[in-house]
C-alpha positions as CSV (number, residue, x, y, z in Angstrom):
1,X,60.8,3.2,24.7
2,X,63.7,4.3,26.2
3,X,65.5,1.7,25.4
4,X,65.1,2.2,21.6
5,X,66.5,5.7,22.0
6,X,69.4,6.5,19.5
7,X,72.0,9.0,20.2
8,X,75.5,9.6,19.8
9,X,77.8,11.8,22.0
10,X,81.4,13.5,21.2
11,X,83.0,14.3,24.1
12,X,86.5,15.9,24.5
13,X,89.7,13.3,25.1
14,X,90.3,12.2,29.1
15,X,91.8,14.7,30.8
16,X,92.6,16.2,34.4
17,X,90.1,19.4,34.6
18,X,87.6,19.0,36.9
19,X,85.7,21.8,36.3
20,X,85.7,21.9,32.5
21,X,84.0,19.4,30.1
22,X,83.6,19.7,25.8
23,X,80.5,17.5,24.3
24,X,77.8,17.4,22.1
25,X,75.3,15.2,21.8
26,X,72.9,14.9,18.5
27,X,69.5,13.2,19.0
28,X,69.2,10.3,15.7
29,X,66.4,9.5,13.6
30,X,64.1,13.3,14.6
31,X,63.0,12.0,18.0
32,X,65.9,9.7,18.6
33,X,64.1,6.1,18.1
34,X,65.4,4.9,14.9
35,X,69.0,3.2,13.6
36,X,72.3,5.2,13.1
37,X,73.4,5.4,9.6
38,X,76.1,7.9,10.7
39,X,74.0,10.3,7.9
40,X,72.8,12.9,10.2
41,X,75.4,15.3,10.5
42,X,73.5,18.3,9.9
43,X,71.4,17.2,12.6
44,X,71.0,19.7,15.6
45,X,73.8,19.5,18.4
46,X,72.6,20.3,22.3
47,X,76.1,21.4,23.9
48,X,77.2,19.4,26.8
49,X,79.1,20.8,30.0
50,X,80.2,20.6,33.1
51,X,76.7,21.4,34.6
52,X,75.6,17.8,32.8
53,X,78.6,15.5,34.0
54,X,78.7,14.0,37.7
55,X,82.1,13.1,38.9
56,X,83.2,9.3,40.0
57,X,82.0,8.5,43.6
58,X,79.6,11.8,43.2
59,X,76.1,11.2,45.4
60,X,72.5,12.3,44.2
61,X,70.3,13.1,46.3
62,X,66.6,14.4,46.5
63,X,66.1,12.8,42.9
64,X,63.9,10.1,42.2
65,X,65.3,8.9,38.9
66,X,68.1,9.9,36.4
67,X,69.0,8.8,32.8
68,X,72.9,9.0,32.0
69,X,75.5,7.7,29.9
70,X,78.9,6.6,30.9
71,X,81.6,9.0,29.4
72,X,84.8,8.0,30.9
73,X,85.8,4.4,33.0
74,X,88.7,3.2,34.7
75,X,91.8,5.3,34.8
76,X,90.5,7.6,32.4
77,X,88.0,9.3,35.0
78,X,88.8,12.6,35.6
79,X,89.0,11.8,39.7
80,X,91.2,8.8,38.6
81,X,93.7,11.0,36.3
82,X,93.8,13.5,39.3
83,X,94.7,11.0,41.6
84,X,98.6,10.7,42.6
85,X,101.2,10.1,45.3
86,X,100.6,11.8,49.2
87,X,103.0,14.7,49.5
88,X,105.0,14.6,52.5
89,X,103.9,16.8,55.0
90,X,106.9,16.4,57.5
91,X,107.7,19.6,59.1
92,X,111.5,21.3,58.8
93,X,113.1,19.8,61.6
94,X,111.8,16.1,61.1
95,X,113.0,16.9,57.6
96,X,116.4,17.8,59.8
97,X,116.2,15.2,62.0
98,X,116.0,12.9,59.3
99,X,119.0,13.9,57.3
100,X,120.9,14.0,60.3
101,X,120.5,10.5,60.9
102,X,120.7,9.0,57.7
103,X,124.3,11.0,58.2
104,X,125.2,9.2,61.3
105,X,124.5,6.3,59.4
106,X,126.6,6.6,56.7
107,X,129.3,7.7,59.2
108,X,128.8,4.2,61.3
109,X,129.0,2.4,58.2
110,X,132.3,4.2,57.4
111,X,133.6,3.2,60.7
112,X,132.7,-0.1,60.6
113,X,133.6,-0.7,57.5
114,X,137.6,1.2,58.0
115,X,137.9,-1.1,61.5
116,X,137.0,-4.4,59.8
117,X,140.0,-3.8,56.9
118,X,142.1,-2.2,58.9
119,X,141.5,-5.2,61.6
120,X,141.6,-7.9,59.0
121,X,145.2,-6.6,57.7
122,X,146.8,-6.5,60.8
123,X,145.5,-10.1,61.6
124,X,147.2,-11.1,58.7
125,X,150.4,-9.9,58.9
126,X,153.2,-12.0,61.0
127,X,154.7,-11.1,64.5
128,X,153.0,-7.6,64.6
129,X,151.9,-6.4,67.4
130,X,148.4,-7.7,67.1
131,X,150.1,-11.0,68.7
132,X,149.9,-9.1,71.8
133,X,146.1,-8.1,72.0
134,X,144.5,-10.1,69.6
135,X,144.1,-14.2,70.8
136,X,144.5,-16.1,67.0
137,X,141.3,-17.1,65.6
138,X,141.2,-20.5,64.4
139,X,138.9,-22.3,62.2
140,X,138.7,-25.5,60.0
141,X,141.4,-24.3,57.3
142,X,143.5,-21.9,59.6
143,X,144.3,-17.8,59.8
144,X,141.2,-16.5,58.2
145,X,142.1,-12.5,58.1
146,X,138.7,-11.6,55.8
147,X,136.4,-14.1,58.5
148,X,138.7,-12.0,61.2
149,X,137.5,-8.5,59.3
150,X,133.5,-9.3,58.9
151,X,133.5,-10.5,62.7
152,X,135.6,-6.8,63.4
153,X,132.8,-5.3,61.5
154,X,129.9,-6.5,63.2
155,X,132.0,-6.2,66.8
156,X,132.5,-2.5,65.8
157,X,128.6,-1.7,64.9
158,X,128.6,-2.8,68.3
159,X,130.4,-0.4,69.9
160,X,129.4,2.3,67.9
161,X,126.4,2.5,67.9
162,X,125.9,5.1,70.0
163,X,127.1,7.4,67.2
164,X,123.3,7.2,65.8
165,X,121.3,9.7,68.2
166,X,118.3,7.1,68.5
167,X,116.8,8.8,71.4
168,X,116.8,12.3,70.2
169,X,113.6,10.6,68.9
170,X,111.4,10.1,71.8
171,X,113.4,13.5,73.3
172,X,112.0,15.4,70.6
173,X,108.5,13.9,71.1
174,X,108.5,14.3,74.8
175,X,109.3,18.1,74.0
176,X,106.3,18.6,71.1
177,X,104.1,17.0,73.5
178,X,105.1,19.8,76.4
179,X,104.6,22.7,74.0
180,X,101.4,21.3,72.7
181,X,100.4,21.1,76.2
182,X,101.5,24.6,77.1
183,X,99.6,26.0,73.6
184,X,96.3,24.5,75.0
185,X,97.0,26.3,78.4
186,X,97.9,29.9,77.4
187,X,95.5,32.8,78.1
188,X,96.1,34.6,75.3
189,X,94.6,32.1,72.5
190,X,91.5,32.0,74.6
191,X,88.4,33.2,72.8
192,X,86.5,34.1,75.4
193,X,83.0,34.8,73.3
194,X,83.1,31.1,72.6
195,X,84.3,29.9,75.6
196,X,86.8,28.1,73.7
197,X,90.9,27.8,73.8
198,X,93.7,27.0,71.2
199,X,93.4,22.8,70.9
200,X,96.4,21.6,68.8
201,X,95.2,19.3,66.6
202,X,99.4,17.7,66.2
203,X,102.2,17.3,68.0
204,X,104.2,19.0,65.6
205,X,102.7,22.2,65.0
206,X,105.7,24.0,67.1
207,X,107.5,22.9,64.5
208,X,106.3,25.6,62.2
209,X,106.1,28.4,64.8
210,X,108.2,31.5,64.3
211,X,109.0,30.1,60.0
212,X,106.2,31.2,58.3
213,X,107.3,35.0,55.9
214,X,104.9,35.2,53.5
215,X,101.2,35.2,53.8
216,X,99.3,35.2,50.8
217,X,95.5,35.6,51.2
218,X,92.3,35.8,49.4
219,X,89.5,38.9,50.8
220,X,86.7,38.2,50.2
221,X,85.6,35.2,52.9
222,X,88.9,35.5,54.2
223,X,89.1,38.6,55.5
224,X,85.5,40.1,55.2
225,X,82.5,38.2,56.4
226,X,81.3,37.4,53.0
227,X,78.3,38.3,53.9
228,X,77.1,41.2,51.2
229,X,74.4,43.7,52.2
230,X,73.1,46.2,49.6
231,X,73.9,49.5,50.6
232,X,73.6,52.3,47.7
233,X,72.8,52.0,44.1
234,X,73.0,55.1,41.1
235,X,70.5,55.3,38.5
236,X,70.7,57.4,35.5
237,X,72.8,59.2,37.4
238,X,71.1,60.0,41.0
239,X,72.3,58.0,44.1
240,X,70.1,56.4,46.3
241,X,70.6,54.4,49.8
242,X,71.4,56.2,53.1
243,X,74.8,54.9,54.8
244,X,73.9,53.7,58.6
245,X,76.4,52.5,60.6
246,X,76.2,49.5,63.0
247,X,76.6,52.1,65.9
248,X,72.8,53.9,64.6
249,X,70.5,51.2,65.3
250,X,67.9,53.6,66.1
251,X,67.9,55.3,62.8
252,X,68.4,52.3,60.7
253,X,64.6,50.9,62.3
254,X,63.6,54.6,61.8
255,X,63.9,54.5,58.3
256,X,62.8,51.2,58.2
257,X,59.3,52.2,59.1
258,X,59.3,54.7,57.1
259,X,60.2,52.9,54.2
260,X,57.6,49.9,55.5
261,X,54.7,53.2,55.3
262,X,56.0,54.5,52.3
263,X,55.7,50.8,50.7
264,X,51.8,50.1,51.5
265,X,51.0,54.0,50.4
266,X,51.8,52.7,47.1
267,X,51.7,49.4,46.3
268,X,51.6,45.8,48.6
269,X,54.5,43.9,48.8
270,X,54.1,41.0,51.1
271,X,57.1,39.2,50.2
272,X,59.1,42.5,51.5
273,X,61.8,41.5,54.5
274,X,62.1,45.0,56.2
275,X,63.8,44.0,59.5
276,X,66.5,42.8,57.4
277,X,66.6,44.7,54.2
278,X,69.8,46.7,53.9
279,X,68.6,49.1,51.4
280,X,67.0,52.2,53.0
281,X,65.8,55.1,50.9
282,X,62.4,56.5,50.4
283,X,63.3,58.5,47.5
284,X,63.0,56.0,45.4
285,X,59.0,55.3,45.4
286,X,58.8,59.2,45.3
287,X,60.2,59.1,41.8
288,X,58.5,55.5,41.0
289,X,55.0,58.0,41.5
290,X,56.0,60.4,38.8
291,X,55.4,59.7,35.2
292,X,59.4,60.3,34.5
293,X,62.8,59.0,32.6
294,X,63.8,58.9,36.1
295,X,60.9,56.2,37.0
296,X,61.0,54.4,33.8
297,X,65.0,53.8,34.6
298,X,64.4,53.2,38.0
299,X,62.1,50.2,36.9
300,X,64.3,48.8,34.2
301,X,67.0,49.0,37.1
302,X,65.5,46.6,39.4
303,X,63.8,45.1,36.5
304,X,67.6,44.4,35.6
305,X,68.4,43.1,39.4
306,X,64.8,40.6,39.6
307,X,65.7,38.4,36.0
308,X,69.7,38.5,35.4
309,X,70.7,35.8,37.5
310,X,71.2,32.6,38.4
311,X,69.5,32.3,41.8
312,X,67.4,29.6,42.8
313,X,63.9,30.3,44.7
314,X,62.9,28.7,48.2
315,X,60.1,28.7,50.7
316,X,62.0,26.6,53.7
317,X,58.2,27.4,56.0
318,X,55.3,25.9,54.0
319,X,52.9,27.8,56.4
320,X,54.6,31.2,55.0
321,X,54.4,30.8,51.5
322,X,55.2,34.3,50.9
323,X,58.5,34.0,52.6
324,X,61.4,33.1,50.3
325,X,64.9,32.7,50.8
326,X,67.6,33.0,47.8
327,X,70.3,30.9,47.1
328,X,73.1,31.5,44.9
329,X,76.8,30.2,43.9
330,X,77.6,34.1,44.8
331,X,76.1,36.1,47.8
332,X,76.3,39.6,45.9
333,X,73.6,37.6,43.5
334,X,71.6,37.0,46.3
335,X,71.8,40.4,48.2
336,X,71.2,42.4,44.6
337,X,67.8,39.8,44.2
338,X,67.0,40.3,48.0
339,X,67.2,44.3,47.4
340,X,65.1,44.2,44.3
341,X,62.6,41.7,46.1
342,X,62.6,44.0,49.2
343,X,62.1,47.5,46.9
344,X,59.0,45.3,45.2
345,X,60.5,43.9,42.2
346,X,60.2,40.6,43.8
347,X,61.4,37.4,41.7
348,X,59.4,34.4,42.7
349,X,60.3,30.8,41.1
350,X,62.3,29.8,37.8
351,X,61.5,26.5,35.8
352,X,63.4,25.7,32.5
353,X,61.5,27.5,30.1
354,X,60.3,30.9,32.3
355,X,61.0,33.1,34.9
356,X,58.2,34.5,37.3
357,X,58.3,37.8,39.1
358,X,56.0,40.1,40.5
359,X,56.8,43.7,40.1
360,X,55.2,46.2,42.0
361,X,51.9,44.0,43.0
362,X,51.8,43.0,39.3
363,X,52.7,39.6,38.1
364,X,55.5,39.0,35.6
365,X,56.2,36.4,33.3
366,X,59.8,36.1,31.2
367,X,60.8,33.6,29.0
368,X,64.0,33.0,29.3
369,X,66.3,32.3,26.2
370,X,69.6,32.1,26.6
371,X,71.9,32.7,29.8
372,X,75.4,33.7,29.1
373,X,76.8,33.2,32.3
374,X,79.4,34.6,34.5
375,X,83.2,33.9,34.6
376,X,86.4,35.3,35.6
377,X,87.4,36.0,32.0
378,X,84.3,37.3,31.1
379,X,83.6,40.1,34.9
380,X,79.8,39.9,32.9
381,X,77.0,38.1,33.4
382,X,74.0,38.1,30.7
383,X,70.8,36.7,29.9
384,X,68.3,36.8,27.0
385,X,64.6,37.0,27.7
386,X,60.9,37.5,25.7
387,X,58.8,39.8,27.7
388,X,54.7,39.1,27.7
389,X,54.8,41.5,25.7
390,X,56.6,39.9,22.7
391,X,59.7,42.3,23.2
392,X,63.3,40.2,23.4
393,X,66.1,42.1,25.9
394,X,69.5,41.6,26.8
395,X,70.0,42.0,30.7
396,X,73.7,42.6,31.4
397,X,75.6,43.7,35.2
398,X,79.1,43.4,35.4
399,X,82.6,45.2,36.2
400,X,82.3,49.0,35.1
401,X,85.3,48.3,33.1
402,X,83.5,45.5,30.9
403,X,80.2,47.4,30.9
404,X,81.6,50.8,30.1
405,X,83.4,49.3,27.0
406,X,80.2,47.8,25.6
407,X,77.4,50.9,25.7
408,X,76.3,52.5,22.7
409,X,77.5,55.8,21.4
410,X,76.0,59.7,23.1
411,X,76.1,58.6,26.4
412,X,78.8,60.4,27.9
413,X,77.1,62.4,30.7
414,X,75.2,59.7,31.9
415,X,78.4,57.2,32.0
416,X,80.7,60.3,34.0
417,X,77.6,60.8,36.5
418,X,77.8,56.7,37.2
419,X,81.6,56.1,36.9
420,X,81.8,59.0,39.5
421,X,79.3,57.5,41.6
422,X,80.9,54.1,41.7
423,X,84.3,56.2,41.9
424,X,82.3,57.6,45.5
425,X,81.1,53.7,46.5
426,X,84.5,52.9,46.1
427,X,86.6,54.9,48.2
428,X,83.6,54.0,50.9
429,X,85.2,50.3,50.5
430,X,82.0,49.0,48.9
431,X,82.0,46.4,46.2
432,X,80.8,48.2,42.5
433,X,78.6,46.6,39.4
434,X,77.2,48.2,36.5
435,X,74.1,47.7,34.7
436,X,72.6,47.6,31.3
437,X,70.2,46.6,28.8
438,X,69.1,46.5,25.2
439,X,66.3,45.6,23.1
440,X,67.0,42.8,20.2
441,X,65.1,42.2,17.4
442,X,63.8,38.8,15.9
443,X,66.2,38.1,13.2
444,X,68.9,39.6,14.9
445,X,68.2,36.8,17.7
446,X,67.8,34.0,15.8
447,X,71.1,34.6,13.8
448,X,72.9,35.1,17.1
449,X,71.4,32.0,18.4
450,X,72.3,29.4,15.9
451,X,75.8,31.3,15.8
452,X,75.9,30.9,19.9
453,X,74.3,26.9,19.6
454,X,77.3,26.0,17.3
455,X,79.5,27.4,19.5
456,X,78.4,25.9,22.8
457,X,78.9,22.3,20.9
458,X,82.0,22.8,19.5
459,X,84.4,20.7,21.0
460,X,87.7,22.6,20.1
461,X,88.0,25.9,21.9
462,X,85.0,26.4,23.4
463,X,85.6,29.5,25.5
464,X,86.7,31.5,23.1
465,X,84.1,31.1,20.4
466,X,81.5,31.3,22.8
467,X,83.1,34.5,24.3
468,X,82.9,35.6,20.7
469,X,79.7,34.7,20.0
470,X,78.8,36.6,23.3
471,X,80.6,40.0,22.6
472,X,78.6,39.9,19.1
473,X,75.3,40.8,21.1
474,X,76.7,42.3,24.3
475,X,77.4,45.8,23.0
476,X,75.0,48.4,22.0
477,X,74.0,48.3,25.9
478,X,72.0,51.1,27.4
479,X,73.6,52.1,31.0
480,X,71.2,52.0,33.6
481,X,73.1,52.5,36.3
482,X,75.6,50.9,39.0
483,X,75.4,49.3,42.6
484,X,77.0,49.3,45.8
485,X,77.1,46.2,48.2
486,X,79.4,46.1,51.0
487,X,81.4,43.3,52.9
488,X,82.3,43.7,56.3
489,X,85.3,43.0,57.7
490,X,86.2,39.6,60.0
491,X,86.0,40.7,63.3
492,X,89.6,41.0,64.3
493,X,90.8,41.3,61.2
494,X,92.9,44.6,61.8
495,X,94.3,43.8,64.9
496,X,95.6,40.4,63.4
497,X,97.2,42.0,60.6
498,X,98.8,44.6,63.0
499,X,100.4,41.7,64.8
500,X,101.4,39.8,62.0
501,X,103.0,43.2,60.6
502,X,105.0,43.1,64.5
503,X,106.1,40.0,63.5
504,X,108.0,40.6,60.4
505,X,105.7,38.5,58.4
506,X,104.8,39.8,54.9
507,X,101.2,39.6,53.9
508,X,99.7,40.1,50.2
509,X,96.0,39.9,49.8
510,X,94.2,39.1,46.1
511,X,91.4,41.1,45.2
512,X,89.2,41.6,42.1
513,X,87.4,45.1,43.6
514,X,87.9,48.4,41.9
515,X,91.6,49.8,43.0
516,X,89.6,52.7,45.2
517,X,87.9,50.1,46.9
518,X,91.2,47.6,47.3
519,X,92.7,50.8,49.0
520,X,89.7,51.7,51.5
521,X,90.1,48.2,52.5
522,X,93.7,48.2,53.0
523,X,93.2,50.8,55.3
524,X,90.7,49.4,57.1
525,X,92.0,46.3,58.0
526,X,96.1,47.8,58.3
527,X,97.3,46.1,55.6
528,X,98.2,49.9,54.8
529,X,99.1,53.1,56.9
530,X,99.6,56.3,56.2
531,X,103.4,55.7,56.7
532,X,103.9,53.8,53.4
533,X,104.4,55.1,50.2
534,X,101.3,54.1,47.8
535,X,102.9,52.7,44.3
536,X,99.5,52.0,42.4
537,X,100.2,50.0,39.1
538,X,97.9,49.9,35.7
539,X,98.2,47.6,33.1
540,X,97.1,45.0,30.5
541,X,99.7,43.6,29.4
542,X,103.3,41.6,30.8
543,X,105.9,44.8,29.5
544,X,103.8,47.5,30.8
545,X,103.6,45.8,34.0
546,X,107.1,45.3,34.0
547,X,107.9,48.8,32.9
548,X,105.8,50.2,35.2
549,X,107.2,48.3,38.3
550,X,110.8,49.4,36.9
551,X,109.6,53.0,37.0
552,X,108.8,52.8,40.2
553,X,111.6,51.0,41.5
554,X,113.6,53.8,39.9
555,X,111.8,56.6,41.8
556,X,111.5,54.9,45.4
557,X,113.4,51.8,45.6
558,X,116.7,52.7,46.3
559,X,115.4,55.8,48.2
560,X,112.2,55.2,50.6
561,X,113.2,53.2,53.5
562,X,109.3,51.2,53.2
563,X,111.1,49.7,49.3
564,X,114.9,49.5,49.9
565,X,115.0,48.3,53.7
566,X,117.5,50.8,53.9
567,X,118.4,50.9,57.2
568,X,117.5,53.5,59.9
569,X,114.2,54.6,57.8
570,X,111.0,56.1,59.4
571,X,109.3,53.8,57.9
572,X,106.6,51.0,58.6
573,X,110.2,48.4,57.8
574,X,112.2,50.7,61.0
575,X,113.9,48.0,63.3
576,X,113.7,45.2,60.0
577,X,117.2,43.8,59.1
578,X,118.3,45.9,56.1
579,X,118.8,44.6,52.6
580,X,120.9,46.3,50.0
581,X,118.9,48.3,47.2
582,X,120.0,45.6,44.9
583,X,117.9,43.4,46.4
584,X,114.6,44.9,44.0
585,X,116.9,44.8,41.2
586,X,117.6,40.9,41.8
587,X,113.6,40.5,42.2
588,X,113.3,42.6,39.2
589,X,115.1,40.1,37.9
590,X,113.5,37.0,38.5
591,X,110.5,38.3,37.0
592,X,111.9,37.6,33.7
């Protein structure tokens, strides 16, 4: 039977993205078991993607079987059309070393080359003075002056050849291999929690030492932990979550078990994690027992937390079934599911077709129609479900920005109250989302959907008409509310950075948190100090950037000794070699 199935599939022209892939494929003949007449073209289209193609040389595992269709051979795989030429990772001075002697070269070959003309014109000519030094080379017809001038050539790569530095070679290595030894042996790369020392892994990493300027770094994973606990949340307005320190162990296990009593008074959640839970308020079950807005948002908060998402289920200890473990692409979906889980919004297994959940003791059941996921572009995440009881909702979370854009009208208190709260998780250095929801009706569904179906399959550009399609049914959004989840800092982070700073190198760190919260953590880990002059730029576009970097250059770059390196400042840059002012205008330039 599967052999007589008929389909065809439109896929996007070879190409080098490995993370993006355009396709369609329409089923022939209504269940696919019939001949191709090339008649069906208003035939249904399922959208293919990334998610549904597996890369040359990729490995399946844990699957018993798998039906596929070969999209691209040969050279026009996309691992093939990435494929190109080793670059050479020689260091600086091998580099040197390199040109040096090819120069040496060049300059034997010159030498060799001057003494066998020079040698085979004086051979020629008669009584010079060559008589005197030179015996007469005979051969089989006679003077042979250009025979005379290949044998001076050869004679005098001979005697030259010292001119080539040969042996600066194996000095060089002999050297490298001294430093790499005395790396190994210093005291002060020791880690002594790990009772391990610095172990070059090449001879030439000296090479590098003391020529690195610039450091450009990513944060999150980098410099913090990446591992996200949930600390505070706002809904409708009221903040929740106490703020423990690591140094209050005592009173984080204090509220713990108060939280762990509050929980069983109520309802019983044996799926709850409370030695690990993050998340410590009791205030939030105390307005869950009133018959309030305030309870009703506080459900449709969580409710929001337990279904938008992408996070796949697991119980890794058969014999504790009611243990489960999240998994997710990110770890703030998987601490915002663990929080909700933990609270008693727990969510329990997905399939294709449903999502299960148990809220509050009571079982849950959400089919789940459409998932407009997240991406850079997009700072939203969204998914369409049908609740048991018939009801279709929009579950969004995403930046404040995106969110705040996309609520319906006569909300204004409630979005100050939140955007000050986040405002307030912010400048603690936590990581902000917002929340929201909104209740579709049939028509307005299925309309939407067939728009959002054609626009999966189209084969042009997809993102855009899909992030059209999107915006059409993301606005209208009741706000719920916003959360706080915090990443700690690498331990050593700050005193790294401090040294680094020492040595004159530069360091700029990418970050997509709020700006409050790209500041607390500047401070934090030294990036910034209080010595430095804070230039904080805003904007959408390439000329307001630029005009806004101008502005600033105008008021502190030829002034503040942090901007101009102006010599003799107070500054962070005191004891740096001083540049003129016209440096930022040459930078400025470059820009362009």
């Amino acid at each position: 039977r599967l052999a007589a199935f008929r389909c065809v599939i439109d896929a996007e022209p070879p190409n080098t993205q490995l993370y993006s892939f355009k396709g369609s494929m329409q089923i022939l003949a209504g269940d696919g078991y019939g001949e191709y007449d090339g008649s069906n073209g208003d035939t249904a289209r399922d959208a293919l993607g990334v998610d549904n193609l597996l890369l040359r040389g990729s490995v399946v595992r844990n699957t018993q079987w798998a039906v596929g269709v070969v999209v691209f051979t040969g050279d026009d795989t996309k691992v093939m059309m990435n494929t190109g030429e080793t670059p050479s990772k020689r260091s600086r001075i091998e580099r040197m070393m390199n040109y040096q002697v090819m120069s040496q070269f060049a300059l034997l070959f010159v030498l060799c080359f001057l003494s066998a003309v020079l040698g085979g014109i004086y051979y020629a000519r008669p009584n010079s003075f060559q008589a005197l030094f030179i015996v007469d080379f005979e051969s089989s017809s006679g003077k042979s002056a250009p025979l005379y001038g290949f044998l001076t050539f050869w004679t005098s790569l001979i005697l030259y050849q010292t001119v080539v530095p040969i042996s600066l070679y194996v000095t060089i290595e002999v050297v490298k291999t001294f430093q790499a030894y005395f790396i190994s042996q210093d005291i002060d790369m020791y880690h002594a929690p790990t009772d391990k020392r610095c172990k070059p892994q090449a001879w030439n990493l000296s090479d590098d030492l003391g020529q690195v300027e610039y450091i450009f770094s990513d944060k999150t994973g980098t410099l913090t932990q990446n591992v996200m606990e949930f600390r505070q949340c706002s809904i409708r307005g009221k903040v929740y979550g106490e703020i423990v320190g690591d140094d209050e162990p005592d009173r984080a296990a204090e509220l713990r078990r108060t939280m762990d009593a509050r929980i069983s008074q109520f309802f019983e959640n044996p799926y709850r994690q409370g030695e690990t839970t993050t998340f410590l308020d009791t205030a939030v079950y105390d307005d869950l027992e009133l018959d309030s807005t305030q309870a009703r948002a506080v459900i449709e908060f969580f409710t929001v937390l337990a279904v938008c998402h992408t996070v796949i289920s697991s119980t890794p200890d058969p014999a504790r079934p009611q243990y489960i473990e999240y998994k997710a692409q990110s770890p703030d979906e998987a601490a915002l599911v663990a929080t909700a889980r933990d609270v008693g919004f727990v969510f329990l297994r997905r399939d294709k077709e449903y999502v299960y959940c148990s809220f509050m003791g009571q079982d849950q059941r959400f089919q789940l129609l459409a998932t407009l996921e997240f991406t850079s572009a997009r700072k939203r995440m969204s998914v369409v479900v049908r609740r048991e009881d018939g009801r279709i909702m929009l579950l969004s979370k995403g930046a404040d920005s995106v969110i705040m854009e996309r609520i319906r009208a006569n909300q204004e208190r409630l979005r100050q109250a939140t955007l000050d709260d986040l405002e307030l998780f912010a400048n603690h250095g936590l990581r902000t989302l917002c929340l929201g929801y909104r209740i579709l009706d049939e028509a307005e569904y299925r309309a939407w959907k067939r728009d959002y179906d054609r626009a999966m399959a189209s084969l042009g550009d997809r993102e855009s008409e899909v992030e059209e399609a999107c915006g059409r049914i993301e606005r209208g959004l009741q706000l719920i509310g916003g959360t706080a989840i915090e990443d700690k800092l690498q331990d050593g982070v700050p005193a790294t950075i401090a040294q680094l700073a020492l040595a004159g190198i530069k360091l700029w760190v990418l970050t997509g948190d709020k700006t409050e919260t790209a500041i607390n953590i500047g401070y934090s880990c030294n990036l910034l100090n209080n010595d430095m002059q804070l230039v904080v730029v805003k904007a959408d576009d390439h000329d307001s950037t630029r005009e806004q970097l101008e502005r600033a250059l105008r008021e502190f770059g030829d002034t503040h000794a942090d901007l101009s390196y102006a010599g003799g400042g107070g500054g962070v840059m005191a004891g740096v070699a001083a540049k003129s002012p016209g440096s930022w205008r040459r930078l400025m330039g470059r820009m362009q």
